[in-house]
C-alpha positions as CSV (number, residue, x, y, z in Angstrom):
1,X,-21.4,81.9,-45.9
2,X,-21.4,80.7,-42.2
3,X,-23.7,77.6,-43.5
4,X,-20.8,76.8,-46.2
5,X,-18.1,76.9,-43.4
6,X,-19.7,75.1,-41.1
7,X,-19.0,71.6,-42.8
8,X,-15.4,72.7,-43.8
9,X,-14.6,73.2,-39.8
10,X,-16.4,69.8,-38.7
11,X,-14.1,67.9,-41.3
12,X,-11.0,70.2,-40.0
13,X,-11.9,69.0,-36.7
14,X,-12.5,65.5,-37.5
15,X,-9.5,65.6,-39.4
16,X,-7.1,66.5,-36.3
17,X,-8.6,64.7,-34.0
18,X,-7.8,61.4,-35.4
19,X,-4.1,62.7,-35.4
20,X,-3.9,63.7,-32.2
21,X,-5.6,60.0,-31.4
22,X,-2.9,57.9,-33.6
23,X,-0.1,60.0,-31.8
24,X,-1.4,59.3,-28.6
25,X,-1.9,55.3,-29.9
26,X,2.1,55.3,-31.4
27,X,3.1,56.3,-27.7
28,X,1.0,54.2,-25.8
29,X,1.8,50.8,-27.5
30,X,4.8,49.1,-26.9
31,X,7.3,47.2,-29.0
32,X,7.9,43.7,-29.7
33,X,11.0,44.1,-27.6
34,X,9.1,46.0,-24.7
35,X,6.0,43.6,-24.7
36,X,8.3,40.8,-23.9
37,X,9.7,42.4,-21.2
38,X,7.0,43.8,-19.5
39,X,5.6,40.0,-18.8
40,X,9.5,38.3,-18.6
41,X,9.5,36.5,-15.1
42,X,5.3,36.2,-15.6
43,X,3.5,33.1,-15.6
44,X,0.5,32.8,-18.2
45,X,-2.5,30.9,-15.7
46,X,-5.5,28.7,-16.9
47,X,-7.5,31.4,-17.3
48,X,-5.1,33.5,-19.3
49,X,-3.8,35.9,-16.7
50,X,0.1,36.7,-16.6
51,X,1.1,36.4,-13.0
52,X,3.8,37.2,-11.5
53,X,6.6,33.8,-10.4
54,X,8.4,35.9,-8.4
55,X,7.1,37.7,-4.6
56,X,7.7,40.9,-3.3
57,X,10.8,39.8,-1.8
58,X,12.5,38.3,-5.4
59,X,11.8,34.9,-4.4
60,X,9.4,32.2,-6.4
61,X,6.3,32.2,-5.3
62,X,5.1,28.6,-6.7
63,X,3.5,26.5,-3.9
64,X,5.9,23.9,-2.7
65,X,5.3,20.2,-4.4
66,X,3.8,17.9,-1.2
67,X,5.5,15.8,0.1
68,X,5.5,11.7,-0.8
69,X,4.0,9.7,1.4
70,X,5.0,6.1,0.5
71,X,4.0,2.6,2.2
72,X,7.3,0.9,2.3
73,X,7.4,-3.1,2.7
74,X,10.4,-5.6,2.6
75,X,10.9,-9.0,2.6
76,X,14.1,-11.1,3.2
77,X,15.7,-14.3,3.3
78,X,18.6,-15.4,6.0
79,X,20.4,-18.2,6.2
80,X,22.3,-19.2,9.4
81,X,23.2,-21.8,11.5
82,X,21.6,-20.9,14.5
83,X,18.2,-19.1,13.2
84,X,16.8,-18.6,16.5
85,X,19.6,-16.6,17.5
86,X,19.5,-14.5,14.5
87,X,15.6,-13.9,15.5
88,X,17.3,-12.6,18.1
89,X,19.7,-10.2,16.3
90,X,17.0,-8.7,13.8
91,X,14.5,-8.5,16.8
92,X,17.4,-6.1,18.7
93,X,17.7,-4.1,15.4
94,X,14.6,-3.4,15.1
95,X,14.4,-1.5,19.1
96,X,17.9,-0.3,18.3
97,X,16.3,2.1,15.8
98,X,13.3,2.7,17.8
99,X,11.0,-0.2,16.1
100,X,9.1,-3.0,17.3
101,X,8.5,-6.4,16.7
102,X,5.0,-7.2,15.2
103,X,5.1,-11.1,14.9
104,X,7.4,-13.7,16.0
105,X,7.5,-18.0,15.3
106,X,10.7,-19.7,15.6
107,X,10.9,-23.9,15.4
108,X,14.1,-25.2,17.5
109,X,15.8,-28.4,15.3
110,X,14.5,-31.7,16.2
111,X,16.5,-34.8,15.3
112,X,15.7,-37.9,14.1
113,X,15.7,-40.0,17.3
114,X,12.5,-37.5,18.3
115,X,10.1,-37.5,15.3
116,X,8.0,-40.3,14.6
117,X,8.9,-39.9,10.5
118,X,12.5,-40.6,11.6
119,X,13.2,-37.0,9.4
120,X,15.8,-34.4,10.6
121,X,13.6,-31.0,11.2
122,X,16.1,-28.0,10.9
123,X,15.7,-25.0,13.0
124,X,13.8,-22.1,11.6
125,X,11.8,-18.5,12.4
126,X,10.4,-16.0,11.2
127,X,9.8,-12.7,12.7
128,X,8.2,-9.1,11.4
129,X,9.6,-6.3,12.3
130,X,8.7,-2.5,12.4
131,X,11.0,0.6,12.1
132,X,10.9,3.6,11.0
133,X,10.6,4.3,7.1
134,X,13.7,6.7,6.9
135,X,16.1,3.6,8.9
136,X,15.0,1.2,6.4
137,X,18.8,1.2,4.6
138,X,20.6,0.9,8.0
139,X,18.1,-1.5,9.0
140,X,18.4,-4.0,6.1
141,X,22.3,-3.1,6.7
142,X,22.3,-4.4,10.4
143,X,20.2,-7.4,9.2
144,X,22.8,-8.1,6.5
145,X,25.6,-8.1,8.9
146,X,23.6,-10.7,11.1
147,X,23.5,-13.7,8.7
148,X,23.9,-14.3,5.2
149,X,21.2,-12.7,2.9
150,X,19.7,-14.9,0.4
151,X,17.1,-12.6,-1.2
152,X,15.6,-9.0,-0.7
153,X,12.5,-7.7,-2.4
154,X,11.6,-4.3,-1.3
155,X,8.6,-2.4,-3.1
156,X,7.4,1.2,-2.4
157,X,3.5,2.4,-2.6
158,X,2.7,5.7,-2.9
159,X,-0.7,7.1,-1.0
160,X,0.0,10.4,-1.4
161,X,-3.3,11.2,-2.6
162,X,-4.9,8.8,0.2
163,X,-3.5,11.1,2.7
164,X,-4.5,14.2,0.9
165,X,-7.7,13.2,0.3
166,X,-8.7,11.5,4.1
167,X,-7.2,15.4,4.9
168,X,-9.6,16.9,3.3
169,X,-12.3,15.1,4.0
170,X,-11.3,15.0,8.0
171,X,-11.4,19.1,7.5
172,X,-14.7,19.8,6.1
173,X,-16.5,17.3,8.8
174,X,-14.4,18.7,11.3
175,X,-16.0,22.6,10.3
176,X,-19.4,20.9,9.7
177,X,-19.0,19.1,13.4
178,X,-18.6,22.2,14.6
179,X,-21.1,24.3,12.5
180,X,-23.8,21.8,13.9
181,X,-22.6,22.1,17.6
182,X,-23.7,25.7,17.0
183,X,-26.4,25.0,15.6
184,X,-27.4,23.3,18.8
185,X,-26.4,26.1,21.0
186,X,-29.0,28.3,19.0
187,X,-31.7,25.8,18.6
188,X,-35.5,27.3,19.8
189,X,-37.2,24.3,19.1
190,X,-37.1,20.8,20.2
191,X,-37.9,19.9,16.0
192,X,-34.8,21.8,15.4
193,X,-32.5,20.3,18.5
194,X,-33.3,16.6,17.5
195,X,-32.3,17.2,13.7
196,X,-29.1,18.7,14.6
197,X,-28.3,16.7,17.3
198,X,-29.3,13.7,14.8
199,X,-27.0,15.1,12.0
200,X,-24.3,15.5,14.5
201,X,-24.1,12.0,15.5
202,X,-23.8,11.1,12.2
203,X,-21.1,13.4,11.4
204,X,-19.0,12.3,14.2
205,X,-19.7,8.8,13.1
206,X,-17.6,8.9,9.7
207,X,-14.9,11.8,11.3
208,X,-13.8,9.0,13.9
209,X,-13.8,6.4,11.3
210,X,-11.8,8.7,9.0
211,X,-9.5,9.5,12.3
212,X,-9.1,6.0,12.7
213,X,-8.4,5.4,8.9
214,X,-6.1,8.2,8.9
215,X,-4.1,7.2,12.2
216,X,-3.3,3.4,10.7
217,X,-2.3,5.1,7.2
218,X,0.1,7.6,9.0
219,X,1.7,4.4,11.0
220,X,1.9,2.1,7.8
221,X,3.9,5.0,6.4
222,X,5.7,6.2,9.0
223,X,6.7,2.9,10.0
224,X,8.3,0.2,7.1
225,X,7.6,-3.5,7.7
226,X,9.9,-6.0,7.3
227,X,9.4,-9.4,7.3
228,X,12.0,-11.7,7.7
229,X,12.6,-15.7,7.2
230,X,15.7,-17.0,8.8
231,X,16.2,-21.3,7.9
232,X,19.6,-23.0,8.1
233,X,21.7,-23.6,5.3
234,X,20.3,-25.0,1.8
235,X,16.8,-24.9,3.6
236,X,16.3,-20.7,3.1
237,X,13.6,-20.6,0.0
238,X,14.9,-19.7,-3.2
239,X,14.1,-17.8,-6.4
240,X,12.2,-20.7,-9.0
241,X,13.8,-22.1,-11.5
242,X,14.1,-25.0,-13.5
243,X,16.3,-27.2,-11.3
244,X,14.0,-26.1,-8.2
245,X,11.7,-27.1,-10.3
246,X,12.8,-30.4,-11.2
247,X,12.9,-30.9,-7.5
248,X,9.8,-29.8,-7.0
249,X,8.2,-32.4,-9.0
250,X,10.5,-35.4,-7.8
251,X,9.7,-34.5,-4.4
252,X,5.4,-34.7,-5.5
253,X,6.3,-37.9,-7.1
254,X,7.6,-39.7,-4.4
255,X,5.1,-37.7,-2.2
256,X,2.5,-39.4,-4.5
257,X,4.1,-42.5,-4.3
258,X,4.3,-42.7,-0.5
259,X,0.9,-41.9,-0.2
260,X,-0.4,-44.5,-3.0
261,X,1.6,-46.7,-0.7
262,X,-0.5,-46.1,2.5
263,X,-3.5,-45.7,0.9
264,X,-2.7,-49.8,-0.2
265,X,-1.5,-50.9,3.3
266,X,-4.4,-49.3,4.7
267,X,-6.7,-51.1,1.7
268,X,-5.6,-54.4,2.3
269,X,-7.2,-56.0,5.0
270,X,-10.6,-54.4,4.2
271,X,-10.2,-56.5,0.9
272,X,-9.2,-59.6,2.9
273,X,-11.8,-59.2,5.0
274,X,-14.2,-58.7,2.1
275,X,-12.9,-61.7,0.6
276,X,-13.7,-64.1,3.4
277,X,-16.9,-62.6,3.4
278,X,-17.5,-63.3,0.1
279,X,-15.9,-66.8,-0.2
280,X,-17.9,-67.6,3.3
281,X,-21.5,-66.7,1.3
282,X,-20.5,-68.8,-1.4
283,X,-19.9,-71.7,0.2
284,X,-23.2,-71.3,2.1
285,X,-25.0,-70.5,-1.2
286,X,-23.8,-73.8,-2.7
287,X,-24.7,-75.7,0.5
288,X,-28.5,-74.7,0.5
289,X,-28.1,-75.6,-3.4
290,X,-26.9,-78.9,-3.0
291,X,-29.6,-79.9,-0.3
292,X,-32.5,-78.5,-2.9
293,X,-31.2,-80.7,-5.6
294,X,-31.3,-84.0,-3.3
């Protein structure tokens, strides 16, 4: 009897344990409904993880995009009647705004009575100016207002990854400088003190070259360069078209022509001279000739 019972009991049991474990199961999983707001306000990463957007504190906790770094370069034509003058004006806007001037050449109008050509030179300069990259409006304003603006072209380049990257790399030789500066400190051997102190110069070698690389690429973007052209009136460059041109090409024509023109004055006496030459060993040719024959 007990051997007959003892299968009926182990299927009983069997039987209600798997209810107890699908009750437990039915109050253990959520719903659709729940699921989704368990993970609302979670983020689902690479590796499949929900985490959490928000802090402790309720506020996002994404990392803050970086910031732009941008390589900001202008150039502009001026026209005015007194260009040195207004090399003057856009050299005091650029200190104004705490700037500098980089590069200056200015030409003072020559007349004709003074050139050898017998040409009218007008006046003109050229300047390039630094300031910094947030005045760059104000500054082309305060230009504007000097003379009459003939043409802007302004472009933006973006090195945010340059700086980034020079960052980095300025970091990890920075720890490995100073990794091999202990190294030195604990060196027991002379073998041991030369290679560190041989790794270490090289080290330093590329960190002050990636200082140096990293100080001109701060100042190119924190400071905008603008270089500007001042000439007088209907002598500032222009955009290209066909008119300018048409110009263009007269102007190499006669160009050509003027120097075809030289080129013959300077030619002509060499063939004169050539000629007598020539005519003066003919006649002594026939001479010798003529007292053979006789």
């Amino acid at each position: 009897m007990n051997s007959r019972r003892s299968p009926l009991r182990l299927v009983a049991t069997m039987v209600l344990g798997s209810v107890l474990l699908a009750g437990c199961a039915s109050q253990s999983v959520p719903s659709a409904d729940e699921g989704f707001s368990k993970y609302d306000g979670m983020a689902v990463g690479p590796d499949g993880v929900a985490r959490s957007e928000f802090s402790q504190d309720g506020s996002s906790s994404e990392a803050p995009a970086a910031e732009r770094s941008e390589i900001v370069t202008v150039n502009i034509s001026l026209e005015a009647d007194d260009p040195i003058a207004t090399a003057n004006a856009v050299a005091d806007v650029a200190t104004n705004l705490g700037g500098r001037v980089d590069h200056r050449s200015e030409r003072p109008s020559v007349d004709d009575t003074e050139r050898p050509s017998g040409d009218d030179a007008a006046a003109v300069a050229s300047l390039t100016i630094r300031v910094p990259a947030a005045d760059v409006d104000a500054a082309l304003d305060d230009i504007g207002e000097s003379a009459a603006v003939v043409e802007v072209n302004l472009s933006r380049e973006d090195v945010t990854l340059q700086v980034q990257d020079l960052e980095a790399r300025i970091a990890a030789l920075q720890a490995s400088v100073t990794r091999l500066h202990d190294l030195i400190a604990q060196a027991t051997s002379t073998s041991d003190l030369i290679a560190a102190e041989s790794a270490l110069s090289q080290r330093q070698g590329e960190l002050d070259s990636l200082t140096g690389q990293q100080r001109y690429l701060r100042d190119q973007v924190a400071m905008a360069t603008i270089s500007v052209s001042i000439a007088t009136p209907g002598d500032a460059p222009r955009s290209g078209g066909f008119l300018s041109g048409l110009e263009n090409g007269w102007k190499s024509l006669v160009n050509s022509g003027a120097a075809l023109i030289i080129f013959t004055g300077a030619i002509i006496p060499w063939l004169v001279f050539f000629g007598l030459l020539g005519g003066l060993f003919y006649v002594i040719r026939r001479a010798i000739r003529s007292r053979r024959s006789t």
